[in-house]
C-alpha positions in Angstrom: 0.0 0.0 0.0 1.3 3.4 -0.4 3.7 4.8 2.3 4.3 7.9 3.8 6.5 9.0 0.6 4.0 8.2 -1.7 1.0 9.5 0.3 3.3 12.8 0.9 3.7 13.0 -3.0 0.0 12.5 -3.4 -1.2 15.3 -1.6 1.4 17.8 -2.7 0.3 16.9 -6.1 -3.3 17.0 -5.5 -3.0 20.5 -4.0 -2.7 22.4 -7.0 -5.6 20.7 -8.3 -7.9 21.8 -5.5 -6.9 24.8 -3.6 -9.9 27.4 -4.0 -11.7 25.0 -5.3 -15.7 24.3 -4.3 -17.3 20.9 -4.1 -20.3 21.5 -5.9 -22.1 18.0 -5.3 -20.6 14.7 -3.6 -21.6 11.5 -4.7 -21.5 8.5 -2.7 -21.6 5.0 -5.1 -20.2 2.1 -2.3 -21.8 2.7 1.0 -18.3 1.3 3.2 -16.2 3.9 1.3 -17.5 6.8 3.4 -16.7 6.0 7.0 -18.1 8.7 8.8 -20.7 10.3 8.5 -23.2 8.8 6.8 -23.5 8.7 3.1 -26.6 11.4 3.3 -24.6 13.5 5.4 -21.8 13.6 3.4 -23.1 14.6 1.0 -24.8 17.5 2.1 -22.1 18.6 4.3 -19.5 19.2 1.4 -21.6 20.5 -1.0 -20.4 24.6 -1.2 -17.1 23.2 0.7 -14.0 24.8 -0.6 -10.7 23.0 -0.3 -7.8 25.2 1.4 -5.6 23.5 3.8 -3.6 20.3 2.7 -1.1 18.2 5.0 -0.9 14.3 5.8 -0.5 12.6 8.8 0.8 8.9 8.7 -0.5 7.3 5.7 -3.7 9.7 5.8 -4.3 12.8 3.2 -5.7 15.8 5.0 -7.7 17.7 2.5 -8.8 20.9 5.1 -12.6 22.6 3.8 -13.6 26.4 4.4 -15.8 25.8 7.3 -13.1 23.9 9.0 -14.1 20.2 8.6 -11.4 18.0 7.0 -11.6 15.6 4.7 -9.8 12.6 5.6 -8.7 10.1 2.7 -6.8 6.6 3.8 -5.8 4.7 0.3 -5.3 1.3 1.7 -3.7 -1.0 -0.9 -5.1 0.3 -4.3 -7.4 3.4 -3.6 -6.4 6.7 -6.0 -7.2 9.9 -6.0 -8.0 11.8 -9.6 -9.3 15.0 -11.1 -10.9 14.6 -14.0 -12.9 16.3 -16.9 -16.3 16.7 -15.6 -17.5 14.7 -18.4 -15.7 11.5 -16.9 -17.7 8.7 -16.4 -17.6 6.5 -13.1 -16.5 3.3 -13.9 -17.1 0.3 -11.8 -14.1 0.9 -8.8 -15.8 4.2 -8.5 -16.4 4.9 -5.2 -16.6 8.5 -4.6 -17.3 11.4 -7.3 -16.8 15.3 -5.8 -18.1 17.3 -8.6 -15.8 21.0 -8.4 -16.6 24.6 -9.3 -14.6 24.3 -12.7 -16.1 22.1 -14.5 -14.2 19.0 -13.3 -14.8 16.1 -10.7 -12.5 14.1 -8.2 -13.2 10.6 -8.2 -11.9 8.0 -5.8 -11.5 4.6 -6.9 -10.5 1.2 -5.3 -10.4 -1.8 -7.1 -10.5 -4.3 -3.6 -12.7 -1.4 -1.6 -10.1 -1.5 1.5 -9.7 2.5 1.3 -11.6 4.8 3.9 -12.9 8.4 3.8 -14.1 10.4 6.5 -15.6 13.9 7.1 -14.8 15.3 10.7 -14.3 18.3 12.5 -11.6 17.3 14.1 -8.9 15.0 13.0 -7.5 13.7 16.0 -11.2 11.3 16.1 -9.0 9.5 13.2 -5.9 10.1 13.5 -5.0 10.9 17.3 -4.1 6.9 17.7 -1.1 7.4 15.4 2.6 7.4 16.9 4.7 10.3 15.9 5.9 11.7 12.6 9.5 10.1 11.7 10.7 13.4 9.7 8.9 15.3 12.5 10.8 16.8 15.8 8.4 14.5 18.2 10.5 11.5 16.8 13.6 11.3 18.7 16.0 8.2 19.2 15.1 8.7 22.9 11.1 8.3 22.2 11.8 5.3 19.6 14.0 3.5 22.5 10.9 4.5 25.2 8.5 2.6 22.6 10.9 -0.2 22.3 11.4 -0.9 25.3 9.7 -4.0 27.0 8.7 -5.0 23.6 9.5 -8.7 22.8 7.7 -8.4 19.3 10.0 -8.5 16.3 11.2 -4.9 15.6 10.3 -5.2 12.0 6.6 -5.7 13.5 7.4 -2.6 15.9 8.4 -0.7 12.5 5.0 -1.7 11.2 3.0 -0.7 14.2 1.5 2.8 13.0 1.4 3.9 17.3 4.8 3.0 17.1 5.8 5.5 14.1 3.4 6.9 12.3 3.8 5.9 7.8 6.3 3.2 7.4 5.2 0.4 5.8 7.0 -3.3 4.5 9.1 -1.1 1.8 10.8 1.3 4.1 10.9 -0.9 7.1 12.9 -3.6 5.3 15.0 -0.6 3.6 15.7 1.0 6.9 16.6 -2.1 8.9 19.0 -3.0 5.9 20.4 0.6 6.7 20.9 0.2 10.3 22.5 -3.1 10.1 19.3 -4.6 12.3 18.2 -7.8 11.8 14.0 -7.5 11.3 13.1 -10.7 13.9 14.9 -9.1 16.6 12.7 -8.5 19.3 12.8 -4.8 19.9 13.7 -5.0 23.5 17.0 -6.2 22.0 18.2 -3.1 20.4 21.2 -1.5 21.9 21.0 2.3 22.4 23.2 2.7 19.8 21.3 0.7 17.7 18.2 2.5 18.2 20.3 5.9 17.1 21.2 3.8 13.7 17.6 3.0 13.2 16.1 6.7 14.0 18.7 7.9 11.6 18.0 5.3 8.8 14.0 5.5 9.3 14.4 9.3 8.5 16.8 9.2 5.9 14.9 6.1 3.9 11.8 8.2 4.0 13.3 11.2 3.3 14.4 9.7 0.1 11.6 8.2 -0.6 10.2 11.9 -0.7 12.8 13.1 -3.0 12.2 10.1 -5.8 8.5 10.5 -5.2 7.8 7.5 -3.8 8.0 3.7 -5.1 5.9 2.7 -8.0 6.2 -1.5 -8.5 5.6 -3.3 -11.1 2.6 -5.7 -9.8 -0.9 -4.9 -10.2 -1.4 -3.8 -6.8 1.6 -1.2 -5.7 1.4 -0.5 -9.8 -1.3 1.2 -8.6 0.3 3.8 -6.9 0.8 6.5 -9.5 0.9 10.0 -7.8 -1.7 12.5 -9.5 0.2 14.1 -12.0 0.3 10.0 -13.5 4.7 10.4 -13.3 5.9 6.9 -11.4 8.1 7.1 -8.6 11.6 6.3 -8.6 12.3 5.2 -5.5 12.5 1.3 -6.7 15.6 2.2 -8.1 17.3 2.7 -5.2 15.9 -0.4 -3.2 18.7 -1.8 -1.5 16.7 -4.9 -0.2 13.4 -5.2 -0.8 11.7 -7.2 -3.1 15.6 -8.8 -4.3 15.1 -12.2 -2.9 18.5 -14.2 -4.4 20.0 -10.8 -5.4 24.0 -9.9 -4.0 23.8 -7.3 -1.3 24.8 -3.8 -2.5 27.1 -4.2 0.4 28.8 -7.2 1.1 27.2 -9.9 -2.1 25.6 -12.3 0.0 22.1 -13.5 -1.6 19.3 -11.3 -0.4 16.7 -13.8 2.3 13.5 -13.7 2.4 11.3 -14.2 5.8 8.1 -13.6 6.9 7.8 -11.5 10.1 4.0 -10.4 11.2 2.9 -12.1 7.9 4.8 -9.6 5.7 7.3 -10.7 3.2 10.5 -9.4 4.7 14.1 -8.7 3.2 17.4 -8.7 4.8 20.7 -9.3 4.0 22.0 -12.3 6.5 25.3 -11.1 6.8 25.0 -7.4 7.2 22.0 -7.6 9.2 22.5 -11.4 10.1 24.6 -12.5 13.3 22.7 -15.3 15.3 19.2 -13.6 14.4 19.6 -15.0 10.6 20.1 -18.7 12.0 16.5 -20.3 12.3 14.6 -17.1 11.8 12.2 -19.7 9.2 9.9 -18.8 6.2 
């Protein structure tokens, strides 16, 4: 699913777009897609809206309205975002339609309908639960080590956890274990402080680039489906060091990329760099 990189590329693209403009009518096609309020509601709450603020938080685009409701939009694995010429049709993954003051519509489509959008006054009733932002000042490597600590789950898990750190998914955690030289079964307990200051440092710098090469765009039909508004791909699959290169040298030292599973996610790791006595009997 798209990660913070991709979700921050989203809604700097989408801003453009929409700033000063009015939602003229909202239409509402798959019940679920609309979280809160209700359909009805939602409807006639945006309609006159006029988009002006626009930030994220985590993996959730905050689209801020003129009478200072937000407009909260969570992608999931393969929900998207367009504007398009008024005249577009909806086609059958159209979930959403927000006809605009132009002439043109947003519509939000998702293929496998995990995606959520909610309408709220205040966003902390969605988003309060997350941990803190990893480019943000909150997230120190003295608050990372307070979350760790006591924590016997696997710290690739922990990286996973959005109260833990708020937008890093399976792409950047694998990328910024590999960074930090931190094997992804180890409990999190286990990390040494300076261990801990490796992995602060390599979360931020992974996402940070990930930002710069607008985000990764895969070539599979689900992550394929990340394309940011503007319809350029991301580059940062070009830079992977180990994700998704199963069998592949490390950029490092050339031992064969492994393949795991930790908290039922495919996970990649080089055994030596990251390997000591964590990479013997970790299992599929």
């Amino acid at each position: 699913m798209p990660e913070l990189p991709e979700v921050e590329i989203f809604v700097r693209e989408l801003a453009p777009d929409l700033a000063g403009r009015t939602v003229t009518a909202a239409r509402v096609f798959w019940p679920r897609t609309v979280a809160a309020p209700t359909d009805e509601e939602f409807s006639a709450r945006l309609a006159g809206l006029r988009f002006d603020r626009f930030d994220r938080r985590g993996k959730y685009m905050l689209l801020g309205l003129s009478d200072g409701s937000t407009l909260i939009v969570h992608l999931r694995m393969t929900g998207k975002l367009r504007v398009l010429p008024g005249d577009a049709q909806p086609d059958k993954h159209t979930h959403v339609v927000l006809d605009l003051d132009d002439g043109r519509s947003v519509h939000y489509t998702d293929p496998r309908k995990f995606g959520r959008i909610w309408l709220v006054d205040d966003p902390a009733q969605v988003v309060d639960k997350l941990g803190p932002e990893p480019l943000g000042e909150a997230f120190s490597p003295a608050d990372l080590a307070a979350r760790l600590a006591g924590r016997s789950a696997a710290i690739k898990a922990l990286l996973l956890d959005q109260r833990i750190v708020a937008g890093v998914g399976n792409i950047y955690a694998d990328e910024s274990l590999f960074r930090a030289g931190i094997h992804p079964a180890r409990p999190g307990s286990s990390l040494t402080s300076a261990e801990v200051e490796r992995l602060h440092e390599a979360v931020r710098a992974v996402l940070a680039k990930g930002i710069e090469q607008r985000g990764s765009t895969l070539g599979d039909s689900v992550l394929q489906n990340y394309l940011p508004p503007s319809g350029r791909p991301g580059r940062a699959q070009e830079g992977h060091q180990v994700f998704r290169r199963t069998g592949m040298p490390c950029p490092v030292c050339g031992t064969p990329i492994a393949r795991i599973v930790v908290a039922q996610r495919s996970t990649h790791f080089c055994p030596v760099c990251q390997g000591g006595e964590w990479a013997i009997g970790s299992g599929e």
